[in-house]
C-alpha positions in Angstrom: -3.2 22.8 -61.3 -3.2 21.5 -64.7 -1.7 18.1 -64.1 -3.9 17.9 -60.8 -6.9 18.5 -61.8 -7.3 19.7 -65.6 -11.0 20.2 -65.9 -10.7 22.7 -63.1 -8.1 24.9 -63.7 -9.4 24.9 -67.0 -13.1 25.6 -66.3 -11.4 28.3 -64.1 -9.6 30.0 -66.7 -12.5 29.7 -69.3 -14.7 31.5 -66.9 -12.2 33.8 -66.6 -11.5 34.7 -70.2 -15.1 35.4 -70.7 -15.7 37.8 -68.0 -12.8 40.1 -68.7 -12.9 39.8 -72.0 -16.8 40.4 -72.3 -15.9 43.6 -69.7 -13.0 44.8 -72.0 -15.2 44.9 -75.2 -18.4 45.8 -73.6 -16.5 48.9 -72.2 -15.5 49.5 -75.7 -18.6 49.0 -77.2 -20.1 51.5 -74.4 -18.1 54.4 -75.7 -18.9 53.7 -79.3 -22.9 53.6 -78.4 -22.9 56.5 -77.1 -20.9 58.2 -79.9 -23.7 56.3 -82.2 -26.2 59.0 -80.1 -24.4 61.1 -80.4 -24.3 61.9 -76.7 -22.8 65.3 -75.1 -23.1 64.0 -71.3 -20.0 61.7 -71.3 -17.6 63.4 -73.4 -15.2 63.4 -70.0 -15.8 59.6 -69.9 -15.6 58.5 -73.0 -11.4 58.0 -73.3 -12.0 55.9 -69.9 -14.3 53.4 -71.6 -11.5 53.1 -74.7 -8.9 52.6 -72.3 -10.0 48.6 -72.1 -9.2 48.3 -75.6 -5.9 47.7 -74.2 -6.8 44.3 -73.0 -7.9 42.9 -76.2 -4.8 42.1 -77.7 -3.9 40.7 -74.1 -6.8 38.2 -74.5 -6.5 37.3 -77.7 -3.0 35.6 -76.8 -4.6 34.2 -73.7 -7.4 32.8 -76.1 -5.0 31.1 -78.1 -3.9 28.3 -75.3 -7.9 27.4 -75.3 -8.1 26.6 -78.9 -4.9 24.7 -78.8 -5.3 22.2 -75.7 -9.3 21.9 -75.3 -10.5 19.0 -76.8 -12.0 15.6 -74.8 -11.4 17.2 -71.4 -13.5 20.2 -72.0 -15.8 19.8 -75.3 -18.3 16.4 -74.2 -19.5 16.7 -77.7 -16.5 15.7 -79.2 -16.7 12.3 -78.1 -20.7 11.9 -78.3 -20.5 12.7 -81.4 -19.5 9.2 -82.1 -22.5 7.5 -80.8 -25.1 10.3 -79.9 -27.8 11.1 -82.6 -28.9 14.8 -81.5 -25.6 15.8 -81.5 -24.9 14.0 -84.6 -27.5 16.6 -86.2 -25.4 19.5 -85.2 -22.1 18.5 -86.6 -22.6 21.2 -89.2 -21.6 23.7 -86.0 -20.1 21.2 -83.7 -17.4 20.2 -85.1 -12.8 21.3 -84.6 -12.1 22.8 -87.6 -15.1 25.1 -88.0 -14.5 25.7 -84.0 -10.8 26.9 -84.5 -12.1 28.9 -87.3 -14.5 30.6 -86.0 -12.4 31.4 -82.6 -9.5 32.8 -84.4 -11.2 34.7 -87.2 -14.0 36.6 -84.8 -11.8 37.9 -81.9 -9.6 39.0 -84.3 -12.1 40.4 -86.4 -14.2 42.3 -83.0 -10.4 42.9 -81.6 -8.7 44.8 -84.8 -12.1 46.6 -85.0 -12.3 48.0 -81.5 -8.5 49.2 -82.0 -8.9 50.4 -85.3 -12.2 52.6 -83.4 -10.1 53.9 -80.6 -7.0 54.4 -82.8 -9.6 56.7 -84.8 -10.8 58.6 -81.4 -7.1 58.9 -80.6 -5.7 60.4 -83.4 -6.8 64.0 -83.7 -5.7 64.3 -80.3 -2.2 63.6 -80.9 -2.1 67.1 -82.9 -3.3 69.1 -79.7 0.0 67.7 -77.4 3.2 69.5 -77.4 6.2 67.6 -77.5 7.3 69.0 -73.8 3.8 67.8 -72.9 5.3 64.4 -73.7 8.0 61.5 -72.2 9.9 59.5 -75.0 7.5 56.3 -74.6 4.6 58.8 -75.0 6.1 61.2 -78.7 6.9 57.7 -79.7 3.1 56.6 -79.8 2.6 60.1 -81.0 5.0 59.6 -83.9 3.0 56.6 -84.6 -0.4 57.8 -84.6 0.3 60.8 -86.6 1.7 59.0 -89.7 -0.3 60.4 -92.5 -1.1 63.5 -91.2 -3.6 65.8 -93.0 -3.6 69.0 -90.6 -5.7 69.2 -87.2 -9.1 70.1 -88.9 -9.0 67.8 -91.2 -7.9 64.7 -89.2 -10.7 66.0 -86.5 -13.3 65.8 -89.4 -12.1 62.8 -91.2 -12.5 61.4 -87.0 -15.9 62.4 -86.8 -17.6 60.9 -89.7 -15.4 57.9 -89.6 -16.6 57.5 -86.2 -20.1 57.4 -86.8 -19.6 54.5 -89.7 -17.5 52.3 -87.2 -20.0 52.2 -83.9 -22.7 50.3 -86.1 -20.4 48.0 -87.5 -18.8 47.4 -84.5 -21.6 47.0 -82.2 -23.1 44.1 -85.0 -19.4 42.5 -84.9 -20.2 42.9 -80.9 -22.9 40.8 -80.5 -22.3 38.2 -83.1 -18.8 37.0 -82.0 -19.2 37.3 -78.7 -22.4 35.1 -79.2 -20.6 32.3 -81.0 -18.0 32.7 -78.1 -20.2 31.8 -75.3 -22.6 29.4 -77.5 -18.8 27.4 -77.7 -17.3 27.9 -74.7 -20.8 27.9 -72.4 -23.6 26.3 -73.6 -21.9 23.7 -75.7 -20.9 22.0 -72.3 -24.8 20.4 -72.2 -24.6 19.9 -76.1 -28.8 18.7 -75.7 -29.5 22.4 -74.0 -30.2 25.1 -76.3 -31.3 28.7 -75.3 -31.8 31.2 -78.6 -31.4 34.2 -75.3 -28.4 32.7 -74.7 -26.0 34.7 -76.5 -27.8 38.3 -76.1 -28.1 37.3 -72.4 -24.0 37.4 -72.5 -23.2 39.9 -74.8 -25.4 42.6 -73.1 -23.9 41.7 -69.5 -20.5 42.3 -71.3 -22.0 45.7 -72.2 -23.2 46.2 -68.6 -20.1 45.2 -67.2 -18.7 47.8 -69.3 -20.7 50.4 -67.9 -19.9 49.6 -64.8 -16.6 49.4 -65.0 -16.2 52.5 -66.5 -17.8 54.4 -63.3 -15.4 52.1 -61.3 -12.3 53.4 -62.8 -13.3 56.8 -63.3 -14.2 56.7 -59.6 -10.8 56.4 -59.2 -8.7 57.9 -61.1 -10.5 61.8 -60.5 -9.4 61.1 -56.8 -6.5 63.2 -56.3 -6.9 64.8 -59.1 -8.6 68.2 -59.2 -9.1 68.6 -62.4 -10.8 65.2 -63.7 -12.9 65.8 -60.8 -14.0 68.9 -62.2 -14.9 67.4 -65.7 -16.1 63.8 -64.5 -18.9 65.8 -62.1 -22.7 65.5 -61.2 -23.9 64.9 -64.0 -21.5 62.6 -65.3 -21.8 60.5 -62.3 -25.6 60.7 -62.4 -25.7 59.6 -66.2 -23.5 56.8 -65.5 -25.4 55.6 -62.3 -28.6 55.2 -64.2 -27.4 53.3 -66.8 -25.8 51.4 -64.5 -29.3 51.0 -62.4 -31.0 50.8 -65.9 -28.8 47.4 -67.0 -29.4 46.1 -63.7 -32.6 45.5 -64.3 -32.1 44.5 -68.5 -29.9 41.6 -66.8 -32.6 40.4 -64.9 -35.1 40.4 -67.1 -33.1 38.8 -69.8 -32.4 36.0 -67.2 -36.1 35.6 -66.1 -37.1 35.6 -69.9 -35.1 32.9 -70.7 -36.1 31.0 -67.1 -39.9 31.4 -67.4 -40.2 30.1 -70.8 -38.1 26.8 -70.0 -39.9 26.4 -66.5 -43.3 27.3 -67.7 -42.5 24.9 -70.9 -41.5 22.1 -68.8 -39.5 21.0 -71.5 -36.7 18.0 -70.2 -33.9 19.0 -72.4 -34.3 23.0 -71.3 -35.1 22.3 -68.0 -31.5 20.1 -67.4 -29.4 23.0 -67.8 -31.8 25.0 -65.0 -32.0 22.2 -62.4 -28.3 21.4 -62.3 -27.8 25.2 -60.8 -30.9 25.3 -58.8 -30.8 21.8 -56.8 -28.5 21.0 -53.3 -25.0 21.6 -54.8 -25.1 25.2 -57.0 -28.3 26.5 -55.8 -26.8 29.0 -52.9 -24.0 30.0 -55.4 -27.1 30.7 -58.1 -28.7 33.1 -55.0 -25.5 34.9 -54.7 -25.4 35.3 -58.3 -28.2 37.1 -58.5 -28.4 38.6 -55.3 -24.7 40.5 -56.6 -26.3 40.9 -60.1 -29.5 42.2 -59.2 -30.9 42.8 -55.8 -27.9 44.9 -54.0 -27.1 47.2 -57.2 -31.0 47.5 -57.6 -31.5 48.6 -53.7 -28.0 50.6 -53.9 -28.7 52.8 -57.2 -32.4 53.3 -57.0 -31.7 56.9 -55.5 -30.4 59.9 -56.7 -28.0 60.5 -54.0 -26.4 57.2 -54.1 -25.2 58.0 -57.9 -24.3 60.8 -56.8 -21.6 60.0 -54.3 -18.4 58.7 -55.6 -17.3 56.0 -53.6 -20.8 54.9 -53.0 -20.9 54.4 -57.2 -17.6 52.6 -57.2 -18.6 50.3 -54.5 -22.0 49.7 -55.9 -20.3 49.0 -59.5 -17.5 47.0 -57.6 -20.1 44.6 -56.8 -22.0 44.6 -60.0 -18.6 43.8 -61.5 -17.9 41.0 -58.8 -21.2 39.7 -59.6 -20.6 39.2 -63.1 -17.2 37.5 -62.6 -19.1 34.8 -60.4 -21.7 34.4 -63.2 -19.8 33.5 -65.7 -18.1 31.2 -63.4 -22.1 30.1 -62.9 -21.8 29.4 -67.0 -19.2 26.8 -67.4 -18.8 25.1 -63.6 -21.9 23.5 -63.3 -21.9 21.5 -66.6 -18.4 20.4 -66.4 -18.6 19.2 -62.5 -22.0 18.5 -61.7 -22.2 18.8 -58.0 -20.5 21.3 -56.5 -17.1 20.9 -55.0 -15.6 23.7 -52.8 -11.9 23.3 -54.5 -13.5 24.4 -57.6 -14.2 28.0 -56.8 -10.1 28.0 -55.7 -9.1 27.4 -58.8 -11.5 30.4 -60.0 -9.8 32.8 -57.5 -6.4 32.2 -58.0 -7.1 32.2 -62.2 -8.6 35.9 -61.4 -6.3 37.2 -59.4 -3.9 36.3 -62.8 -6.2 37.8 -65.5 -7.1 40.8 -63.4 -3.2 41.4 -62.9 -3.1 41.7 -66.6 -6.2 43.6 -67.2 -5.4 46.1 -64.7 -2.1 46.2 -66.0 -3.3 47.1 -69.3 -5.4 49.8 -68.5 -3.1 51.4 -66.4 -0.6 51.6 -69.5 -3.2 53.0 -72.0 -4.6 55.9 -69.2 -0.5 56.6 -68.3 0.4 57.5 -72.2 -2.8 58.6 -74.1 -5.0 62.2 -72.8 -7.6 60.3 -69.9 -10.1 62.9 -71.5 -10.7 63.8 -75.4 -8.9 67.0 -76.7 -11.0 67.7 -79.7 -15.0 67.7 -79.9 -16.5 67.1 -83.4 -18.5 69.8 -84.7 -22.5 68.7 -84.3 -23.7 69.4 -88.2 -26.4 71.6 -87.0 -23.5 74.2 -86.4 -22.1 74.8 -89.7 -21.3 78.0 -90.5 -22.9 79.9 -93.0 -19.9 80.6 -95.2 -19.7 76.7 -95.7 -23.1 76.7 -96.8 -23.8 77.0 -100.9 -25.6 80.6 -101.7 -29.5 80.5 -102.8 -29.0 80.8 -106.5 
C-alpha cells in the first residue's frame, strides 16, 4: 500500500492513530475524572478504564513512523510555505523542527503521566494478593510494583492523596497535547482553515470514546463471570449509560457550535473546510458520521431500560465507538483527497483491523495480570477517626 498509493495508506493509518489513541487516553482520563469527584458509583469500573493505559506505550512506537516519513506527501504546508503569504505568517507553529518537538515531547509527557497515574492506582493492590493468588508473569509485576514498600496503610494513603494531585494535572496535559496532535495532524491539512473548537471538539470525543469503551468492555468481560457481574450491576450500568447518553449529545453540540458560527459567518476560508465534506463526494459519509455519532446512540440510550440491559449498552456503545473511528477518518480524508474515492475507505479498514489487533491485544494483557476491580478503597476524610483527631486543648 505504501509504494501504491502513499497518501492513502498513510491518511489511513493517521486516522487510525488518532482514534485509538484519543480512546486509549480518554478512557484513562475517564477513570482519573471521576477520582477528581471523587465518585463512589464506579469503583467496580474504574480498573477497566486504566486497563487502556496499556496501549499508550503501543502508540507511542506507532507514532514514531509518522514523525519520521511525513513530510511533502502529507504536510501541504511544507511546500507553500515557499510561496504562500498566510502560511508564511504561521511559520512560528508551522514549521519541522518545532513539529518533531512537540510530537515527541507531548505523547511522551501525556503517556508517562497516565502510567505513572495507573501505576499509582495499582500499587496498594499488589499488597492485598497472595503469592498462590499469582502465576510467575503476574509475582513478577508484583515484585516490580512493590519496590519501595512502606506497609499496606501507608502505600494505600500515600495512593489516595497522590491520586487526587495527578487527575488535574493529567486532565490539563489531556487536553493540551492531544489538541496540538489533531491541530498537526488534522486541521493543518487546509493550512488557510482555522477552528479555535477544534481541538476541544477532539479531545472531548477521545473522552467520550473513553466512556464508551469502558461500558463496551466491561459488558464483556462480567459475561461468564458471576462475580464481576455482581459488582459491575444496575447501577453501574445505569451511571455509565447516561454519561454515555450525556456525551452524545456534548459531541453534537460541540460540532454544531463550531458549524453555525462558520455557516452563519459565511466566512470563505472557514467555510472551505465545511463544503469539501458536505458537497457530492463526502457528504453521505458526513450523514453517516453523524447519524453513528449522534442520532442512533441518542434514540438508543434515551431510556432507562436500554442502560439497563447489557448487550443493548454494548451494542449501543459499539456503535458510538464505530462512529468515532469513521470521524476521525472524516478529519484527515477529505483534505488530503478531495473527492471521494471508494479505495480510500479500504485502506482505512484494513489499517484498523491492524491497530485494533494491537489495542485489543493490549488490553487483554493488562486485565489478564493486574485485579479487573480495585482491592483497596481510600478512606473519604470525612471518616477519620476520632483518635486521629488532636484533643480540644
Amino acid at each position: 500500500a505504501l509504494q501504491s498509493d502513499s497518501k492513502a495508506a498513510w491518511g489511513s493509518y493517521v486516522a487510525n492513530w488518532l482514534f485509538f489513541t484519543s480512546i486509549a487516553a480518554g478512557a484513562v482520563m475517564f477513570s482519573a475524572a471521576t477520582w477528581i469527584v471523587k465518585a463512589k458509583w464506579n469503583w467496580s469500573l474504574r480498573r477497566i478504564s486504566m486497563a487502556f493505559v496499556a496501549f499508550l506505550p503501543v502508540s507511542f512506537l506507532l507514532l514514531l513512523p509518522m514523525l519520521g516519513f511525513l513530510r511533502e506527501n502529507y504536510f501541504p504546508w511544507i511546500e507553500m510555505m515557499a510561496y504562500d503569504h498566510i502560511v508564511q505568517q504561521k511559520a512560528a507553529y508551522l514549521n519541522v523542527p518545532f513539529l518533531l518537538a512537540r510530537n515527541v515531547v507531548g505523547p511522551l509527557v501525556l503517556f508517562g503521566l497516565a502510567l505513572y497515574f495507573v501505576y499509582t492506582a495499582l500499587r496498594p493492590d499488589m499488597g492485598r494478593l497472595a503469592d498462590d493468588q499469582l502465576d510467575a508473569g503476574q509475582r513478577g509485576w508484583r515484585s516490580r510494583l512493590m519496590a519501595g514498600w512502606r506497609g499496606q496503610q501507608a502505600e494505600e494513603e500515600r495512593s489516595n492523596r497522590l491520586l487526587g494531585k495527578l487527575g488535574p494535572a493529567l486532565a490539563l496535559t489531556y487536553a493540551t497535547v492531544l489538541s496540538f496532535v489533531v491541530y498537526d495532524f488534522a486541521m493543518s491539512l487546509d493550512p488557510h482553515w482555522f477552528s479555535t473548537l477544534f481541538g476541544g471538539w477532539f479531545f472531548m470525543a477521545g473522552f467520550w470514546g473513553g466512556i464508551a469503551v469502558t461500558a463496551f468492555t466491561a459488558m464483556a468481560v462480567r459475561k461468564g463471570d458471576t462475580e464481576l457481574a455482581r459488582h459491575i450491576g444496575i447501577q453501574q450500568r445505569h451511571d455509565i449509560g447516561k454519561l454515555a447518553f450525556a456525551f452524545t449529545v456534548f459531541w453534537t453540540y460541540l460540532f454544531f457550535s463550531q458549524y453555525i458560527v462558520i455557516w452563519y459567518g459565511k466566512l470563505p476560508w472557514e467555510q472551505t473546510w465545511m463544503i469539501a465534506r458536505s458537497g457530492d463526494g463526502w457528504g453521505r459519509y458526513s450523514l453517516a458520521v453523524v447519524l453513528l455519532c449522534f442520532v442512533v446512540p441518542f434514540a438508543s440510550l434515551i431510556g432507562r431500560k436500554a442502560k439497563l440491559n447489557p448487550t443493548w449498552l454494548q451494542t449501543v456503545t459499539a456503535v458510538i465507538l464505530f462512529g468515532l473511528w469513521n470521524e476521525r477518518y472524516f478529519l484527515v480524508a477529505p483534505s488530503l483527497f478531495g473527492a471521494y474515492d471508494s479505495g480510500l475507505m479500504l485502506y482505512h479498514l484494513l489499517t484498523g483491523i491492524g491497530f485494533l489487533g494491537l489495542f485489543a491485544f493490549s488490553v487483554r494483557w493488562f486485565l489478564s495480570t493486574f485485579p479487573v476491580i480495585q482491592l483497596w478503597q481510600p478512606i473519604p476524610q470525612d471518616e477519620v477517626s476520632e483518635a486521629e483527631v488532636p484533643a480540644a486543648a
